[in-house]
C-alpha positions in Angstrom: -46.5 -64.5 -52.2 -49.3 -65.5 -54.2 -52.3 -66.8 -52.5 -55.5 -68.4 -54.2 -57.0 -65.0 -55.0 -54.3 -63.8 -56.6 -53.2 -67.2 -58.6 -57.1 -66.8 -59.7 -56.8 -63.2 -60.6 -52.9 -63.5 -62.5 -54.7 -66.2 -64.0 -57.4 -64.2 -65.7 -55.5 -60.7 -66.1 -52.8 -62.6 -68.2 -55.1 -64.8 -70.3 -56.5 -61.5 -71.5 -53.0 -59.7 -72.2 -51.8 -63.1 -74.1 -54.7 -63.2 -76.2 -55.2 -59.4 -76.5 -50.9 -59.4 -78.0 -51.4 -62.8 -79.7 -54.3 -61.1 -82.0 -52.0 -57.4 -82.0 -49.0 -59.1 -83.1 -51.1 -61.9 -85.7 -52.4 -58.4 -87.7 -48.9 -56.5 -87.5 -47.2 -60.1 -88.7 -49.9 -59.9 -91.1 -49.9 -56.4 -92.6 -46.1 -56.2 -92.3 -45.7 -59.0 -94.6 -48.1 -57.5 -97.4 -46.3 -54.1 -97.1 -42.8 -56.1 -97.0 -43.5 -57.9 -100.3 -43.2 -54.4 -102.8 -39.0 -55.1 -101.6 -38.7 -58.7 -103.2 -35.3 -57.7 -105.0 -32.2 -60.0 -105.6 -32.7 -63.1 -103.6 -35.2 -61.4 -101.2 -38.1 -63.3 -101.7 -41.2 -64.3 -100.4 -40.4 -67.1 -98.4 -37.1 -64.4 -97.0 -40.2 -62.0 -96.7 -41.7 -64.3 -94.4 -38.9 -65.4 -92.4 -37.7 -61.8 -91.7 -40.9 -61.0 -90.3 -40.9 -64.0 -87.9 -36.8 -63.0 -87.1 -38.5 -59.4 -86.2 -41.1 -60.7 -83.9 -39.1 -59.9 -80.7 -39.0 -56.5 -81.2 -42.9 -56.5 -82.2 -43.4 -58.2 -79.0 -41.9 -55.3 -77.0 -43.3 -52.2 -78.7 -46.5 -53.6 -78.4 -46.4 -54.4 -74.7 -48.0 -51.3 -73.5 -51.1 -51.5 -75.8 -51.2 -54.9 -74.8 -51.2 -54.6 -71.2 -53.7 -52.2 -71.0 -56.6 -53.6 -73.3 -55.7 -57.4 -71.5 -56.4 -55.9 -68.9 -59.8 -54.5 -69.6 -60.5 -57.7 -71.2 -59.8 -60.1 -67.9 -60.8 -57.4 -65.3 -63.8 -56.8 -67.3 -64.6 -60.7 -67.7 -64.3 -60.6 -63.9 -66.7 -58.0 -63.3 -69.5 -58.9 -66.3 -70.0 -62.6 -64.0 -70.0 -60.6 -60.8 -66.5 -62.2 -59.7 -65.6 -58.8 -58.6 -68.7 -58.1 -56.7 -68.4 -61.5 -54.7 -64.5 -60.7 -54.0 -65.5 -57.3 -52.5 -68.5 -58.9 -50.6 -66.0 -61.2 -48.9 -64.0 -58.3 -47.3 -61.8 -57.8 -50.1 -60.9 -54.1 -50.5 -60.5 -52.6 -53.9 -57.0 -52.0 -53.3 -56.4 -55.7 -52.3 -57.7 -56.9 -55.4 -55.5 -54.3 -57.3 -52.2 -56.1 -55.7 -53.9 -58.9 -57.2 -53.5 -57.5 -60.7 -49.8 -56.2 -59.4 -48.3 -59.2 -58.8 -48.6 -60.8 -62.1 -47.4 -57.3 -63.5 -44.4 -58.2 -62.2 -43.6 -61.3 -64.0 -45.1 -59.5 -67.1 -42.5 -56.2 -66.8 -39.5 -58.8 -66.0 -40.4 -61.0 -69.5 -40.5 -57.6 -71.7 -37.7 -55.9 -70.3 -35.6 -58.8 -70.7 -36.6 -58.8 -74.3 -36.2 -55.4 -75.2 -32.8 -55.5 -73.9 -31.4 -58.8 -75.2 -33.5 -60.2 -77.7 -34.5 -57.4 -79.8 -31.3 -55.8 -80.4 -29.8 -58.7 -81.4 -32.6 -59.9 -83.9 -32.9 -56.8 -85.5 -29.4 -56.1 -86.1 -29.1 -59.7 -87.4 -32.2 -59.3 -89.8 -31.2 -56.3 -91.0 -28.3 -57.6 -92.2 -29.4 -60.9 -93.9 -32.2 -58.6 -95.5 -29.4 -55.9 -97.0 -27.5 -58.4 -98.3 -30.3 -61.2 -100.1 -31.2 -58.0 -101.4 -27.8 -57.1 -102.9 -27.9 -54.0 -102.2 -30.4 -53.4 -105.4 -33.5 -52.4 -103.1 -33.8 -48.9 -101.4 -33.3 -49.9 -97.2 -36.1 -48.0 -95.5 -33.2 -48.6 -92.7 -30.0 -48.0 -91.8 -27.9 -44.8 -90.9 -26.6 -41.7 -91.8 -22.8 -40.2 -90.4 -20.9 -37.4 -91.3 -17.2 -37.8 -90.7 -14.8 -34.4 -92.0 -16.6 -33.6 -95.6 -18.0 -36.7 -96.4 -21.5 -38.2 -95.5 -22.1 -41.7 -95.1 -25.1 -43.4 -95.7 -24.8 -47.3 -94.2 -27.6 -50.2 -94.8 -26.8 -52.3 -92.0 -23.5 -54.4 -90.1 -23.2 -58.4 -89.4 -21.8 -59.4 -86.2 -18.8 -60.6 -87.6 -18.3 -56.6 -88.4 -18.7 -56.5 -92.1 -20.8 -53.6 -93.5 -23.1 -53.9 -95.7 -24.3 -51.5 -98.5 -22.3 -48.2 -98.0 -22.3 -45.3 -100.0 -20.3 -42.3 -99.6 -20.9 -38.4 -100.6 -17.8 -36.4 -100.4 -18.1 -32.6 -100.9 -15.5 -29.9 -101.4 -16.6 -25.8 -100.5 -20.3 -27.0 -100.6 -20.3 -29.0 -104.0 -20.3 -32.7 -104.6 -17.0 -34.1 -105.9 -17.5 -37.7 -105.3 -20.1 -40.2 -104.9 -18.9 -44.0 -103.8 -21.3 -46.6 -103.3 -19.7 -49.9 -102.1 -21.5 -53.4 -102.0 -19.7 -54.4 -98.4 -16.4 -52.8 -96.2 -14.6 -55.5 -94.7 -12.4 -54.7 -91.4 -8.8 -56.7 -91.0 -6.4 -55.5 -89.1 -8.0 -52.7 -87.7 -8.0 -51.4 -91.3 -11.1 -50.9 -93.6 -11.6 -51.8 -97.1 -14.7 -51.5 -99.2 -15.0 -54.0 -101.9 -17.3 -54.1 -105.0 -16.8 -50.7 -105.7 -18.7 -47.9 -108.0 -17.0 -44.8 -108.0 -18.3 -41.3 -109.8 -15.7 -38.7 -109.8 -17.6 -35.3 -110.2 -15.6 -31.6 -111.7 -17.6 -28.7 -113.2 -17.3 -29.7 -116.2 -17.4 -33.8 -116.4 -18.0 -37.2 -114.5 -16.0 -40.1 -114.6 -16.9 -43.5 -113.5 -14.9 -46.3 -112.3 -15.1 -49.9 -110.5 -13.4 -51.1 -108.2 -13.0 -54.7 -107.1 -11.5 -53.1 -103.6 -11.0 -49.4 -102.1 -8.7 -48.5 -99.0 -11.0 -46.6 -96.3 -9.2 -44.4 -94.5 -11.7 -43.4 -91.5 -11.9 -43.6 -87.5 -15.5 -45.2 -87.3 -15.4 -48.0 -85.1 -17.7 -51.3 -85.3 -19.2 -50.5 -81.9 -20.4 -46.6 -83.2 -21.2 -48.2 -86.6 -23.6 -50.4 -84.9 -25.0 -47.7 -82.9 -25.2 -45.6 -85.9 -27.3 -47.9 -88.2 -29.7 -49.9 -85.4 -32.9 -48.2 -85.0 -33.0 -46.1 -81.8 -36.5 -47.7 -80.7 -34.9 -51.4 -80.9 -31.2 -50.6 -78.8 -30.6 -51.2 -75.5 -30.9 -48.9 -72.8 -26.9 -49.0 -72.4 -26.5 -48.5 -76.2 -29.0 -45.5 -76.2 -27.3 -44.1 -73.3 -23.9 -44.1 -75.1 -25.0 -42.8 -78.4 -26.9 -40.1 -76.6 -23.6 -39.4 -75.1 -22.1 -39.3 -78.4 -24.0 -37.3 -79.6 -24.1 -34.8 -77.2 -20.3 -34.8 -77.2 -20.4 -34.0 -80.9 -22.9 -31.4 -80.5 -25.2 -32.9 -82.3 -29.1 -33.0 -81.5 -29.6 -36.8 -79.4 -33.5 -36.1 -78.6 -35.1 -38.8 -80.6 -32.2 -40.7 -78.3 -33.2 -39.9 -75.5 -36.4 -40.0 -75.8 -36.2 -43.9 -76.1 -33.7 -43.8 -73.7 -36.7 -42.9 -71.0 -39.0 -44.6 -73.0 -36.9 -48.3 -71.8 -36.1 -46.9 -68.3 -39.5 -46.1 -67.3 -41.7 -48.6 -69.0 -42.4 -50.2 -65.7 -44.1 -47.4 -64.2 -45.6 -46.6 -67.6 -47.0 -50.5 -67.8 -48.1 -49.8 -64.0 -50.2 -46.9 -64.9 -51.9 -48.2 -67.5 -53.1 -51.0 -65.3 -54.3 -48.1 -63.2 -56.4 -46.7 -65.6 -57.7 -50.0 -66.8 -58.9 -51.1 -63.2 -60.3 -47.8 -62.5 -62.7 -48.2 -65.5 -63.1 -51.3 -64.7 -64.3 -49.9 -60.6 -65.6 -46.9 -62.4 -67.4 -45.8 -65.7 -67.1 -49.2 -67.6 -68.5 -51.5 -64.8 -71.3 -52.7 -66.4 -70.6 -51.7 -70.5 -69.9 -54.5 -73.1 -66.8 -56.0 -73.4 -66.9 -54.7 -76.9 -66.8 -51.3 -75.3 -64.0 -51.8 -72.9 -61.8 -52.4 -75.6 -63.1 -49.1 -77.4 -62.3 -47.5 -74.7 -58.7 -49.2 -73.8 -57.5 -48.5 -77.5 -59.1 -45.1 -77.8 -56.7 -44.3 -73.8 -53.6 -46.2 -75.7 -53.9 -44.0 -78.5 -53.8 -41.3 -77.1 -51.4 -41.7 -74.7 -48.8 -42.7 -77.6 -49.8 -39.8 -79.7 -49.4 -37.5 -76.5 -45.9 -39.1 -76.4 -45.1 -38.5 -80.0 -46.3 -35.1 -79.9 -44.1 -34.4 -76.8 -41.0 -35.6 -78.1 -40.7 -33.3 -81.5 -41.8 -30.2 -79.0 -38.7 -31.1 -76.8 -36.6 -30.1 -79.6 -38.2 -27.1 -80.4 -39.0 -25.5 -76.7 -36.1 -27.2 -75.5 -36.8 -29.0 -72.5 -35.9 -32.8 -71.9 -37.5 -35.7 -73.7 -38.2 -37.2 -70.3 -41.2 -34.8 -70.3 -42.7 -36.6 -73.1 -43.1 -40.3 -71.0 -43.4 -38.9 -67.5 -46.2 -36.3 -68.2 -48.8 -38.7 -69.6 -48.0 -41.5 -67.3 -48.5 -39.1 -64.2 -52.0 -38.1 -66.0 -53.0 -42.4 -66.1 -51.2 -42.5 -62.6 -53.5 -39.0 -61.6 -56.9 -40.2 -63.7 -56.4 -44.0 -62.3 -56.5 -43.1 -58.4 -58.9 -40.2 -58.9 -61.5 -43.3 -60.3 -60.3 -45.7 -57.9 -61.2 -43.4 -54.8 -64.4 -42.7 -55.9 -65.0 -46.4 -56.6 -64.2 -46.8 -53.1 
């Protein structure tokens, strides 16, 4: 499968995608941990500062595979081409397109290690970090995470759940005609039996005219939310699986509720192999094309200027699903198909 050329040309094409995510993930580590250290709270510290980042550097790794991938590129094509490697491999009867497989193969190997992350790995860390976070913080900070339900007249607000099912920081909003009549915060909700029951309990009963206050050591919860929705509920949408998306899409659907943010991630995972093939595209066809002979300096400009834009084109997309109404699908196939269109247009004229 892989001959000499190709082990010679994996071998460059991937030393410049390691290094390129090596240095992308060192400054997010780096500037997530400053940012994190304004939530120290409770037993949140900065050493727990630290080791939360490190427990979220699985899901780092695969939302910044794309970026990656196409600036590595540049940078081990372009090495290629600035000592003439390129030039002597096309001398030799090596066609353009042959030397593209060459970059294919390792793509491969590349798509097979991040897929497997994003679905295995990264759910799982984040959900566990989420958790250990909510609850050295004892509930004291403000969660920038979490989720928001509305079951009958009441809306939940949950900080996270630990695999053993236990929830963690939940606050509940009851209304009655439109007005407020309760507001329950509750420092966990423990399930036995199939029955739940919040413990550590602050309760504000709310009439026209007064509020009374109460704690609770524990609090009967009478309520059909199930661990499984829970979890979907409170994990991020851009760190679940693409079976979990799919289901809570469904959900949400069912409910009539509006699922585009899910499915927009839901595409996002099923089609980042095509989307990590185009931007390979593009990055050889600079490589052939306009940026054969430019500073590698430049290449990167030019790699980071294309990935910006083609995640801002994606963000813009998905919002404007909502409001024109057409599927969020648009929003990932429509500027891959533009690399996919751009990259051969290049590549042809390269010869």
């Amino acid at each position: 499968m892989f001959n000499r050329l190709d082990r010679y040309i994996a071998r460059n094409v991937l030393m410049g995608m390691l290094i390129v995510h090596l240095i992308i993930l060192g400054l997010d580590f780096t500037i997530s941990f400053i940012n994190d250290l304004g939530d120290t709270e409770g037993n949140y510290g900065t050493l727990q500062v630290l080791m939360y980042g490190v427990i979220r550097l699985p899901w780092r790794f695969y939302q910044y595979a794309p970026v990656s991938v196409l600036i590595g590129s540049l940078v081990g094509l372009g090495a290629m081409a600035s000592s003439n490697e390129l030039t002597v491999m096309r001398s030799a009867g090596f066609s353009l397109w042959r030397i593209l497989i060459g970059v294919m193969k390792p793509l491969l190997v590349v798509v097979l290690v991040v897929m497997a992350i994003g679905e295995f790995a990264a759910p799982r860390t984040e959900m566990f970090g989420q958790a250990w976070r909510t609850e050295l913080q004892e509930g004291n900070a403000i969660s920038r995470r979490g989720g928001w339900q509305r079951e009958g007249d009441s809306f939940y607000r949950f900080g996270s759940i630990r695999s053993d099912n236990t929830l963690l920081d939940v606050n509940r909003f009851r209304y009655d005609e439109g007005r407020l009549v309760e507001a329950t915060h509750a420092t966990r909700a423990v399930l036995e039996d199939d029955e739940w029951t919040l413990e550590n309990v602050d309760r504000t009963l709310i009439s026209e005219d007064a509020t009374q206050s109460e704690h609770l050591d524990r609090l009967a919860w009478d309520t059909s939310l199930d661990p499984e929705l829970l979890r979907l509920i409170i994990t991020d949408r851009n760190s679940q699986s693409i079976e979990d998306l799919w289901r809570y899409g469904s959900y949400l659907n069912a409910q009539g509720i509006s699922a585009t943010d899910t499915w927009l991630y839901f595409w996002q995972k099923v089609l980042l192999p095509l989307t990590l093939i185009s931007l390979v595209i593009i990055a050889a066809s600079f490589i052939f094309g306009p940026l054969r002979s430019v500073a590698a300096g430049t290449r990167v400009f030019y790699g980071t200027v294309v990935g910006l834009i083609f995640k801002y084109v994606q963000d813009l997309l998905g919002p404007a699903a909502t409001i024109f109404g057409f599927s969020p699908i648009w929003a990932i196939v429509v500027p891959m198909s533009v690399c996919f269109a751009l990259g051969f247009w290049l590549l042809r004229r390269a010869g």
